[in-house]
C-alpha positions as CSV (number, residue, x, y, z in Angstrom):
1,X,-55.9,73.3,202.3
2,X,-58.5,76.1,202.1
3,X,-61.3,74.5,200.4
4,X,-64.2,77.2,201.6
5,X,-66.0,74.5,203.2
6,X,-69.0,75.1,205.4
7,X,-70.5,72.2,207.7
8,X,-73.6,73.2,209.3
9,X,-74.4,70.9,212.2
10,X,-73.2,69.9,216.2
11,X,-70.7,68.2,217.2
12,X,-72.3,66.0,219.2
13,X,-74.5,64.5,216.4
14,X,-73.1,61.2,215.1
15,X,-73.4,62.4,211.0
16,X,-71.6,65.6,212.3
17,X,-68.9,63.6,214.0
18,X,-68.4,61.6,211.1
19,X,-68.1,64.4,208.5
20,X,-65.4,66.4,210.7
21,X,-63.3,63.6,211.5
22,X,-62.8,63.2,207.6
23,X,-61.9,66.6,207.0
24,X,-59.4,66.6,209.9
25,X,-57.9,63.4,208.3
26,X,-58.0,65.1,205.1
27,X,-56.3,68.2,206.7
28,X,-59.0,70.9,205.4
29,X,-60.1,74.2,206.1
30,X,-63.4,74.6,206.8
31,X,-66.1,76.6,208.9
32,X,-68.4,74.6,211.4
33,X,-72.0,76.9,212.1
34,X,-73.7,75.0,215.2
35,X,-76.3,75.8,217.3
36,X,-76.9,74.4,220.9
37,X,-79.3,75.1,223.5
38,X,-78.8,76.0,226.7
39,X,-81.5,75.9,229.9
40,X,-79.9,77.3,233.0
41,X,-76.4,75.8,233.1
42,X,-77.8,73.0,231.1
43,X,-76.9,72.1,228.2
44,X,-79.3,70.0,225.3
45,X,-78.9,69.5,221.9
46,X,-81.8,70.1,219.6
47,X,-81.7,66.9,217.5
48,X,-82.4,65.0,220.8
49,X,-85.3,66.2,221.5
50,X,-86.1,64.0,218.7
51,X,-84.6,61.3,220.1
52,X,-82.3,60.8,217.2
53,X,-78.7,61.0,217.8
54,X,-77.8,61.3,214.3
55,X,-79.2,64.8,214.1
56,X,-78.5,66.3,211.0
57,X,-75.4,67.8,208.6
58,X,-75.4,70.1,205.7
59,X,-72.6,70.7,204.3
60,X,-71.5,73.3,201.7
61,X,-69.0,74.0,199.1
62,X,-69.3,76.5,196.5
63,X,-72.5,75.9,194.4
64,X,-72.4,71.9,196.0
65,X,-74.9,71.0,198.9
66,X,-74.7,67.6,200.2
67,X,-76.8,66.3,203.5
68,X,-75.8,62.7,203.9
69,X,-72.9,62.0,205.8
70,X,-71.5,59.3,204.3
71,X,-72.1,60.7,200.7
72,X,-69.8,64.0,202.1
73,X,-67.2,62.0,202.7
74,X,-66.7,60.2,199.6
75,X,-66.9,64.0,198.0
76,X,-64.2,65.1,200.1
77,X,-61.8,61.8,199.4
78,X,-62.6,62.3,195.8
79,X,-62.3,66.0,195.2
80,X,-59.4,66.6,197.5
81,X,-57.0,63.1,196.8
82,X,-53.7,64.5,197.5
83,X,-54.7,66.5,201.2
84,X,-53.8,64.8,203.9
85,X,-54.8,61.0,204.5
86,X,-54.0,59.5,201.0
87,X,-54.9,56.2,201.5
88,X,-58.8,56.5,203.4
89,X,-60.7,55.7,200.7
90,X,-58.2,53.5,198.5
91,X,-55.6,54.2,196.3
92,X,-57.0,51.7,193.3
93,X,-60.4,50.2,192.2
94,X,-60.2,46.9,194.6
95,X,-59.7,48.6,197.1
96,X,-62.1,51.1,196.8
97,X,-64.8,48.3,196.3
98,X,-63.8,47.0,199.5
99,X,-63.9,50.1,201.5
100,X,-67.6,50.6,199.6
101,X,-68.8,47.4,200.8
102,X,-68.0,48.2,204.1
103,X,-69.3,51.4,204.1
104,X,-72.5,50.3,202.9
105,X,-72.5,47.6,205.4
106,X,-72.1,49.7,208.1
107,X,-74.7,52.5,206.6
108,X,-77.5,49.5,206.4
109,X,-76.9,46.9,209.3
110,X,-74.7,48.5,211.9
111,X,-76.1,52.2,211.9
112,X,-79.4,51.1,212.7
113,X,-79.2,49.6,216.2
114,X,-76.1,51.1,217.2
115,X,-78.4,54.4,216.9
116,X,-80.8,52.9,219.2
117,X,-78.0,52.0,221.6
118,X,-76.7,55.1,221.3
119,X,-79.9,57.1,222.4
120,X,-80.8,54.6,224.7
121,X,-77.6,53.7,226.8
122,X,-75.8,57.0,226.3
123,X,-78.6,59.7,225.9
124,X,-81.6,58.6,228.0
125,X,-80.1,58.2,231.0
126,X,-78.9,61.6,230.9
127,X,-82.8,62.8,230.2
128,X,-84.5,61.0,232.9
129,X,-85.5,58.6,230.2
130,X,-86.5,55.7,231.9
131,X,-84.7,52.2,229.8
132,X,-86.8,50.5,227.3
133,X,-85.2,46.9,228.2
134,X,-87.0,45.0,224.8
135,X,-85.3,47.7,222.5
136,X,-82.1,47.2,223.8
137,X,-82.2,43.7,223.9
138,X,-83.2,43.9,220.7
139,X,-80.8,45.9,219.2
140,X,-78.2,44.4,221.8
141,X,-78.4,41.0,219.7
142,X,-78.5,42.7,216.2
143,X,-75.2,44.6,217.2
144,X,-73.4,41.5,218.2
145,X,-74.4,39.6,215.4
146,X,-72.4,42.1,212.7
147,X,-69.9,42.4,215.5
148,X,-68.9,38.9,215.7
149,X,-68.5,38.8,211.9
150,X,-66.3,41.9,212.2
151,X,-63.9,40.0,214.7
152,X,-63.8,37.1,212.6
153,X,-62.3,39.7,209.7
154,X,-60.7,41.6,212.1
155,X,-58.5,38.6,213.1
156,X,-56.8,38.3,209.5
157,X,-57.0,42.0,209.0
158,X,-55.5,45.1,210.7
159,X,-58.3,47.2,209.4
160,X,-61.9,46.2,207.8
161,X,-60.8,47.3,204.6
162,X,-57.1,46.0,204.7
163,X,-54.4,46.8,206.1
164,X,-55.1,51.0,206.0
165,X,-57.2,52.9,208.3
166,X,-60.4,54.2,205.7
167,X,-63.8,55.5,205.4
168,X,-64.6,51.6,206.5
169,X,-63.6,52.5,210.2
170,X,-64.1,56.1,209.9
171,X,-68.4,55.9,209.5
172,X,-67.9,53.2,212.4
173,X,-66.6,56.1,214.8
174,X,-69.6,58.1,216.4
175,X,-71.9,55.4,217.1
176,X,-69.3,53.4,218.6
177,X,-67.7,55.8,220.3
178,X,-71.0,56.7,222.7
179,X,-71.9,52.9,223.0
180,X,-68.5,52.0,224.5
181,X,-68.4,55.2,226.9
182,X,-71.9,55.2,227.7
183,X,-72.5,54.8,232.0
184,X,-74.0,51.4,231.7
185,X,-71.2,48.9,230.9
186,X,-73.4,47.0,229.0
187,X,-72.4,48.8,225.6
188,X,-69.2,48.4,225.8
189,X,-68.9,45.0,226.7
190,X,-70.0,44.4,222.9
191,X,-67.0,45.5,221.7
192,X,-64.2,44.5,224.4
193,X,-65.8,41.2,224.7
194,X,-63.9,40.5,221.2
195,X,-60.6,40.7,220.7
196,X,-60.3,41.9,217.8
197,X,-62.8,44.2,217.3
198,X,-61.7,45.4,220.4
199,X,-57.8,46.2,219.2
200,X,-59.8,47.5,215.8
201,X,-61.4,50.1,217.8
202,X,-59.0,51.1,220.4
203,X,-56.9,52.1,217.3
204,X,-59.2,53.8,215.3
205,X,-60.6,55.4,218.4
206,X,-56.6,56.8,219.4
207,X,-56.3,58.7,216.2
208,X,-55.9,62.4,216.7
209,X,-58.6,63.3,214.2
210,X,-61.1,61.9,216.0
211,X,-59.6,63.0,219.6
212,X,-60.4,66.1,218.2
213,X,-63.9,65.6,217.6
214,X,-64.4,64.0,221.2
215,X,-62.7,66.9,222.7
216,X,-65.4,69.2,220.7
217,X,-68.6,67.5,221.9
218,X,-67.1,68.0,225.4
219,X,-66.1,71.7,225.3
220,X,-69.3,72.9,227.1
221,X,-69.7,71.1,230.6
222,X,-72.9,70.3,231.7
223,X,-74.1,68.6,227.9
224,X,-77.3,66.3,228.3
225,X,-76.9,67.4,232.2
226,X,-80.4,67.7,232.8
227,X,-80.9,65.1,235.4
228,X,-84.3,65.2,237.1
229,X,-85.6,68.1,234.3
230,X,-86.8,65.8,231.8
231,X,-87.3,66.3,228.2
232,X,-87.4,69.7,227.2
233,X,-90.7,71.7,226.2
234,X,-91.5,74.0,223.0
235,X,-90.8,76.6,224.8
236,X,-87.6,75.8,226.3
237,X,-86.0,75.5,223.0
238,X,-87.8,78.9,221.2
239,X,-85.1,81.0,220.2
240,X,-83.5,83.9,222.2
241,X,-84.2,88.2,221.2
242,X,-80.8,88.7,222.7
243,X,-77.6,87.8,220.5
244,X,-73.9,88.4,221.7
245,X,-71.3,87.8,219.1
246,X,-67.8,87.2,219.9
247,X,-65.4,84.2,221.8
248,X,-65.8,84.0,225.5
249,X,-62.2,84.2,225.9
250,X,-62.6,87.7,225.0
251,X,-62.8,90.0,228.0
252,X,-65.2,92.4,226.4
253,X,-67.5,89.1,225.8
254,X,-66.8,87.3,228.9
255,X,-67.9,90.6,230.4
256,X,-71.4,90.7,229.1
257,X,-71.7,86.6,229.8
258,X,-71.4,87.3,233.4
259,X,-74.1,89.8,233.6
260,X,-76.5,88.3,231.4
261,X,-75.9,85.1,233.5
262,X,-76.2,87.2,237.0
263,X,-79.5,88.9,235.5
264,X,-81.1,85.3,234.4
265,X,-80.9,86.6,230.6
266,X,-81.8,83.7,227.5
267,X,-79.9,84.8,224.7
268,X,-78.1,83.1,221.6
269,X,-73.7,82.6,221.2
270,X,-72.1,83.3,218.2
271,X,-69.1,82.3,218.7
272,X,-66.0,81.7,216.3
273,X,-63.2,80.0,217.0
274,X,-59.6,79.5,214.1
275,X,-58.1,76.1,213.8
276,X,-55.0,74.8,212.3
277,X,-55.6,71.3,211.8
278,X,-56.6,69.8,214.9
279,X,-55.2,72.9,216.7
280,X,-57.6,75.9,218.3
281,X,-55.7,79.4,218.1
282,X,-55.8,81.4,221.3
283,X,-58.0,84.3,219.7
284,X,-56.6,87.2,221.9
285,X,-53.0,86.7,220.5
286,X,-54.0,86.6,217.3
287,X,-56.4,90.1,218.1
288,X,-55.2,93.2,219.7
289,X,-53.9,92.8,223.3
290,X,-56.8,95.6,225.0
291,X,-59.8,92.7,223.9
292,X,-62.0,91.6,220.8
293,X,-64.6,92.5,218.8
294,X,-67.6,91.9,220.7
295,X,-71.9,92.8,219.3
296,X,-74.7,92.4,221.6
297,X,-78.2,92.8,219.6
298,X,-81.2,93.2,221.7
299,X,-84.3,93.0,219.6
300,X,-83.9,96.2,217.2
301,X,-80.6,97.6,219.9
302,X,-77.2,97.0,218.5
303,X,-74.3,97.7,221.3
304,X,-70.6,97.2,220.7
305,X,-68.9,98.4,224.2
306,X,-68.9,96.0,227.2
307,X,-69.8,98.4,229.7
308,X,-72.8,100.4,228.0
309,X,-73.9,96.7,227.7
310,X,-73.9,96.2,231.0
311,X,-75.5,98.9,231.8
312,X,-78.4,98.1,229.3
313,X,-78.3,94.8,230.7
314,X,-79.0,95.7,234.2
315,X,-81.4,98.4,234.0
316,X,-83.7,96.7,231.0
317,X,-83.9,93.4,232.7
318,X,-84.2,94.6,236.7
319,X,-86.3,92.4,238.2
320,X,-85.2,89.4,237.1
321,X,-81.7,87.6,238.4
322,X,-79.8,89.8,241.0
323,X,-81.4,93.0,241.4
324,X,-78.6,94.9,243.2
325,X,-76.0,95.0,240.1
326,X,-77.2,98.5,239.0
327,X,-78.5,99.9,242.8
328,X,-82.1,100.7,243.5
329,X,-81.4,104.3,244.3
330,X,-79.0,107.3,242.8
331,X,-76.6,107.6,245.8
332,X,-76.0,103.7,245.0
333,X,-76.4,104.0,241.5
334,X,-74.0,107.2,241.4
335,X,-71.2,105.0,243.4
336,X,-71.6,102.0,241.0
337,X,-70.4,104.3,238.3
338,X,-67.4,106.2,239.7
339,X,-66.2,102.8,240.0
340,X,-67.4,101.6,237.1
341,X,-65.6,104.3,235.7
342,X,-62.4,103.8,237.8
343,X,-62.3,100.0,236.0
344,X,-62.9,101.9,232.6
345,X,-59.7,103.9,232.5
346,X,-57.5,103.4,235.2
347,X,-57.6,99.8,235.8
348,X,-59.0,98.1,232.1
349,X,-55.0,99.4,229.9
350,X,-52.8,98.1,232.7
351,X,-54.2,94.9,233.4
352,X,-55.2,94.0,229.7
353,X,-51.6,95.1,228.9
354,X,-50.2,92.8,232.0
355,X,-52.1,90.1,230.0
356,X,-51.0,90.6,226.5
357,X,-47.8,90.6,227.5
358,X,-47.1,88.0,229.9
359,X,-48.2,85.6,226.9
360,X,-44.4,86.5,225.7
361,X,-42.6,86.5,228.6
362,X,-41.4,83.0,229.7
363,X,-43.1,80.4,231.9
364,X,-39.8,80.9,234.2
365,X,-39.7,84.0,234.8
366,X,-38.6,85.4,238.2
367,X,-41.0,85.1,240.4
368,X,-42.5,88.2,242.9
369,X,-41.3,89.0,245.9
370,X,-41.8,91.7,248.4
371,X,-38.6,93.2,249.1
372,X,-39.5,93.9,252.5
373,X,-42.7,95.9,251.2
374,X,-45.2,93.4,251.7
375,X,-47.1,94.4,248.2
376,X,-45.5,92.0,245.8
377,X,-43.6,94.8,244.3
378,X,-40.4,94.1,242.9
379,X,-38.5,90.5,241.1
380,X,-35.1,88.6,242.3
381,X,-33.8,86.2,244.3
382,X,-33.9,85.9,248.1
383,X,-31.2,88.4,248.7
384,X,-32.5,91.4,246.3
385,X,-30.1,91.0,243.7
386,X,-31.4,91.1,239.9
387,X,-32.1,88.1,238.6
388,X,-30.5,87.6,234.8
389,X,-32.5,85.3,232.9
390,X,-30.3,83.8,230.3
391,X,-31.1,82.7,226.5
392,X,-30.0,79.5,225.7
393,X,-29.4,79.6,222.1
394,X,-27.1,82.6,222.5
395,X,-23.8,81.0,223.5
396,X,-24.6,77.0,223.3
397,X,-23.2,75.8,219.6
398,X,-24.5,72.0,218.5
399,X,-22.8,69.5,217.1
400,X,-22.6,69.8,213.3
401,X,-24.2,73.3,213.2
402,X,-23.2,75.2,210.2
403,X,-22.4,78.9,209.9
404,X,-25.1,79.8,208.6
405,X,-27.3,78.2,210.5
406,X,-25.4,79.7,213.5
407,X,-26.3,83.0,212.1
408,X,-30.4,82.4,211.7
409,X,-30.0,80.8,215.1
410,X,-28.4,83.9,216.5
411,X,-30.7,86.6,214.5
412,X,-33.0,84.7,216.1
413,X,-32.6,84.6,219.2
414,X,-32.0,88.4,219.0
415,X,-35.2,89.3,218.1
416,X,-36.7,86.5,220.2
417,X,-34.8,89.0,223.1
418,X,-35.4,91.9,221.8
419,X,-39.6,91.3,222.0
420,X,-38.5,89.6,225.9
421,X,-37.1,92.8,227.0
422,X,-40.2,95.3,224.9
423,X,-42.6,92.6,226.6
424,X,-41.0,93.0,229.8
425,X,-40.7,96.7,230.1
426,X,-44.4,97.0,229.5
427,X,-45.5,94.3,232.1
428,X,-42.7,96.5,234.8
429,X,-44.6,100.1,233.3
430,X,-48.2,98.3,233.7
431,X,-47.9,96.9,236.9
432,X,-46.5,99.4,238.6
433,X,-49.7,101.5,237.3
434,X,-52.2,98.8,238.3
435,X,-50.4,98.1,241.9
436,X,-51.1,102.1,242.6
437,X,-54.8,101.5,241.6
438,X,-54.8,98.5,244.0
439,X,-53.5,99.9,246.9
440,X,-56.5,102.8,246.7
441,X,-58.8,99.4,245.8
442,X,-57.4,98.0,249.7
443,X,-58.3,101.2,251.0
444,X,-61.9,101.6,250.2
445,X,-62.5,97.7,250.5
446,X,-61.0,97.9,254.2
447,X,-64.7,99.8,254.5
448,X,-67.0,98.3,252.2
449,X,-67.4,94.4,251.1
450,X,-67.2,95.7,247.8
451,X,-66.1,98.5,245.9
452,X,-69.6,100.6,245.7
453,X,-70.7,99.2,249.0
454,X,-72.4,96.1,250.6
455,X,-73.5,94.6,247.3
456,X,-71.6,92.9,244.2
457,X,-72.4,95.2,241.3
458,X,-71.3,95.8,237.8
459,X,-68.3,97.6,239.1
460,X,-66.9,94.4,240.8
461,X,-68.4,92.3,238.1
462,X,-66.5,94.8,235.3
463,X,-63.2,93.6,237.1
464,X,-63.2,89.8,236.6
465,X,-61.8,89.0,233.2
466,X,-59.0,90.9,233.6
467,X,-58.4,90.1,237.2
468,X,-58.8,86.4,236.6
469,X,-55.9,86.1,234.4
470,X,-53.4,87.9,236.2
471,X,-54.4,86.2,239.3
472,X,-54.4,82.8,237.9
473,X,-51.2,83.9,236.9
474,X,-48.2,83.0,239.4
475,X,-46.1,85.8,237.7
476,X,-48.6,88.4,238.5
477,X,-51.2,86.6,241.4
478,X,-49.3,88.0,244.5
479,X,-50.8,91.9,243.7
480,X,-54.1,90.6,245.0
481,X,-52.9,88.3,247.4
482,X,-50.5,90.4,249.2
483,X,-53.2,92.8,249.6
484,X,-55.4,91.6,252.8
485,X,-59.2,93.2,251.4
486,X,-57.9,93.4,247.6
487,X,-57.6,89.7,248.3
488,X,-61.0,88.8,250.5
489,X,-62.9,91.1,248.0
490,X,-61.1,89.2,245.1
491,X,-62.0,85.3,246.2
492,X,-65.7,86.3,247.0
493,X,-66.2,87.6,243.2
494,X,-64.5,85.6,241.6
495,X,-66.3,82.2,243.2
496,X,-69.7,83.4,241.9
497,X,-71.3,80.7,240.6
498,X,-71.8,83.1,237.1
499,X,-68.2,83.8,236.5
500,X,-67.5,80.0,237.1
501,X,-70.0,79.2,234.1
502,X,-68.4,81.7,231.7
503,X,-65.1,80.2,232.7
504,X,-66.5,77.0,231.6
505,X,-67.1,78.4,228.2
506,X,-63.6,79.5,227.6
507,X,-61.0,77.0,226.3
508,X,-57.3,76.9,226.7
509,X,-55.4,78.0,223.8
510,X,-53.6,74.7,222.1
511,X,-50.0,73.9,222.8
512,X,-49.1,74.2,219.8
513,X,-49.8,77.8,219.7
514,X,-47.4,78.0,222.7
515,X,-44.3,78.0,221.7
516,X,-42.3,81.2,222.6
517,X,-41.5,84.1,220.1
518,X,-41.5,81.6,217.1
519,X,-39.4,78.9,218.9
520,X,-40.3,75.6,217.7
521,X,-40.6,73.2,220.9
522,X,-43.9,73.4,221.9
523,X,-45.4,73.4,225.5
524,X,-47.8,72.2,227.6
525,X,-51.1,73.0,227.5
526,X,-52.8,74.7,230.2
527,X,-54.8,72.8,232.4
528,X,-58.5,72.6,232.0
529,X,-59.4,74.0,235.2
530,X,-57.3,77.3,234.8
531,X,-58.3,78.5,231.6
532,X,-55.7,81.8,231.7
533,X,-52.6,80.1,232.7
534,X,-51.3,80.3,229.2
535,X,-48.3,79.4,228.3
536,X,-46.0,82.1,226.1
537,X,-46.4,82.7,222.8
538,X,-45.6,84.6,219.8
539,X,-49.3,84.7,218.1
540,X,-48.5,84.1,214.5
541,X,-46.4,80.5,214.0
542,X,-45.9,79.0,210.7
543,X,-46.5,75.4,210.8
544,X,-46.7,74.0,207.4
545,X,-48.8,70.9,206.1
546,X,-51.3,72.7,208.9
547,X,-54.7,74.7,208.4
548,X,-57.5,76.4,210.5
549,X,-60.9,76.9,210.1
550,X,-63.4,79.1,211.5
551,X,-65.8,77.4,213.5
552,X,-68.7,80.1,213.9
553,X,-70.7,78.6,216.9
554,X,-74.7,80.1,218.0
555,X,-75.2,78.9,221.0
556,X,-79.0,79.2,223.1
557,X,-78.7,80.3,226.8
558,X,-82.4,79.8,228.1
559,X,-81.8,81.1,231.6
């Protein structure tokens, strides 16, 4: 349900984590504005420079602000009954004063030194913290004490509260999610030394509402990495002049990442992301196929192409990070831009065009073969004949099918065909484009280690979002590797350790946004480690009793 919710907070904080696992069990739209901090590669919340792994939550809702977690969800049960989990905070008065008593007893004797436990077992060891041994003792011995009177009411009870998962488990979820996962066993012992606190939370800790929230604090690698750094300073966490706005699944935005990443660049994220339910929306299907909207500010500069921010990038900031990605003289500088320009209009529409539209061409589709060429040119079979690729639904009847039925399954399947074959006769038009381009690219890379000479620039950097998803692609990869220098040239640019870091920004689109042309069986998921092997899909699927929300994330990169 759209509610016009706004939760302003990370992830990563345990009142944060609470608040968005209720409104994912309460299936509600909402918007999520975070802001996380970034030194080098690494990544540190704010709150825990306080050493308080709470941190903090706002959350807002027309004219209503509300800043305790707990409090904000006991709104959201009682404004919004009827949306999604009925039951989690009681369906009659005794049971509501039951889940209330737990609540509060969790909110005054378990918070406490499961928040100590949770800085000190999961958080300082990841900032070179050294352990305070009498605080966790301490805190150690409070825990188990409420622990072993939750296992003696866990033993008649399925839940705290009864025999429904409520707000009573729910508030339990953060803090006991980093004690048990924390690296020193020690944490979770406490719980899986019971047995039935330990079934309690291996159940409450499976639901997807929460998996979704886990799955959030991890989306950036590298969080509390900052082994042998140490805390961080004032300075470290002042706020960046430079702002780029946009998703770095965009092109255009992964782009810019790259150079401001290659030029040692702090700057701030703003990032947003649509979910239905606990579901993330690939954001170039949803957008046009040739990239998204992207906005770089630079103190009083606003700049909306990639390229001209590039350009502004390199030149403004040249002596810091790699100084070769704009050339130190104008012979250099004047071959960095024909090529720059070569990306620009010959090779930017075919590729993004190879992209958009192998998302609606099937997983299976023939595969690339040379036919005796040796470029990767051409699909079929061993032996050169076509290969027909067949639609299952267009002859196959089912067992107690009706007519009609018949009929929306066959009008269907039509237009499910008729956007194969549109798809398929642009990828055919656009590779054939981008294969000429290629085979002028092996040419001049036969002579140079890179396209404007014996230095990565911004015209090899210019390539890489594009590239990346049509190599990572096994219907399109064998352009580049059939190609002998397109290939070398290829596996040296896109192994900089830059373009690795934006490609751990980007997340795989959710398989549930996968299924093909509208089809209802959903796929697999891309792997995490190949963000652009996505699997087909139509872009707009209805899926009712689901919602999205934006989640509009600023992120620091202190480089």
């Amino acid at each position: 349900m759209e509610i016009d919710a706004i939760v302003f907070g990370q992830p990563a904080s345990t009142d944060v984590a609470r608040v968005l696992t209720c409104l994912f069990e309460k299936n509600l739209e909402f918007e999520l504005i975070r802001i996380d901090t970034f030194k080098k590669e690494h990544k540190l919340p704010e709150f825990i420079k306080l050493r308080d792994p709470t941190g903090q939550v706002t959350f807002k809702h027309g004219d209503k602000t509300i800043v305790d977690s707990r409090a904000i969800c006991r709104y959201l049960c009682t404004q919004f009954p009827d949306d999604g989990n009925r039951t989690i905070y009681g369906t009659g008065s005794l049971e509501r004063a039951s889940i209330e008593q737990w609540l509060q007893a969790e909110a005054q004797s378990f918070d406490a030194p499961s928040s100590e436990l949770v800085f000190h077992l999961a958080f300082a060891p990841q900032l070179n913290i050294p352990a305070d041994e009498t605080r966790i003792a301490e805190n150690e011995r409070k825990l188990q004490q409420m622990l072993n009177v939750y296992d003696e009411i866990l033993a008649k009870n399925k839940y705290l509260a009864g025999d429904e998962f409520t707000l009573a488990d729910l508030s339990h979820l953060p803090n006991s999610h980093y004690i048990v996962n924390a690296r020193s066993p020690r944490g979770k012992k406490l719980f899986t030394s019971k047995k039935h606190v330990a079934r309690w939370y291996e159940e409450i800790s499976s639901r997807a509402s929460w998996k979704q929230v886990v799955k959030m604090q991890s989306e950036h690698p590298g969080a509390f990495d900052t082994e042998g750094s140490g805390p961080p300073t004032e300075t470290e966490m002042a706020p960046a002049s430079v702002k780029v706005f946009g998703s770095p699944t965009s092109a255009e935005v992964a782009r810019v990442l790259m150079c401001l990443f290659e030029k040692d660049v702090e700057f701030q994220l703003v990032r947003v992301d649509a979910y239905r339910g606990t579901q993330r929306m690939p954001q170039y299907l949803k957008l046009q196929p040739l990239g998204e909207a992207l906005t770089f500010e630079d103190d009083n500069l606003t700049l909306s192409e990639s390229r001209g921010i590039l350009r502004h990038i390199a030149h403004k900031y040249a002596r810091q990070g790699n100084p070769d990605l704009i050339g130190t003289g104008a012979l250099e500088r004047a071959s960095i831009e024909q090529w720059l320009q070569t990306e620009a209009q010959s090779f930017d529409v075919p590729s993004a065009e190879m992209v958009y539209s192998l998302a609606f061409l099937p997983p299976n589709m023939p595969k690339q073969n040379d036919n005796g060429n040796g470029n990767g040119n051409g699909y079929g079979n061993s032996n050169g004949r076509e290969v027909q690729v067949a639609n299952a639904s267009s002859k196959r009847v089912v067992a107690g099918t009706t007519e009609g039925n018949m009929a929306a399954s066959g009008a269907n399947g039509n237009k499910q065909q008729q956007k194969e074959e549109e798809m398929r006769k642009v990828f055919e038009k656009s590779k054939k484009d981008l294969e000429k381009l290629l085979d002028i690219y092996e040419q001049r890379l036969e002579e140079a280690a890179y396209l404007a000479g014996d230095k990565f620039t911004i015209a090899d950097l210019s390539h890489l979002p594009n590239a990346d998803r049509l190599a990572s692609d096994p219907r399109s990869r064998r352009m580049f590797e059939a190609r002998k220098n397109v290939s070398r040239w290829w596996n040296d640019i896109s192994r900089r350790e830059s373009w690795a870091y934006v490609k751990s920004l980007q997340r795989p689109p959710s398989a549930a946004y996968a299924a093909h042309a509208g089809n209802a069986q959903q796929q697999q998921s891309p792997s995490a480690g190949n963000n652009y092997q996505y699997q087909q899909g139509q872009g707009q699927v209805q899926a009712q009793g689901q919602q999205h929300y934006r989640n509009e994330q600023v992120e620091n990169y202190n480089n």
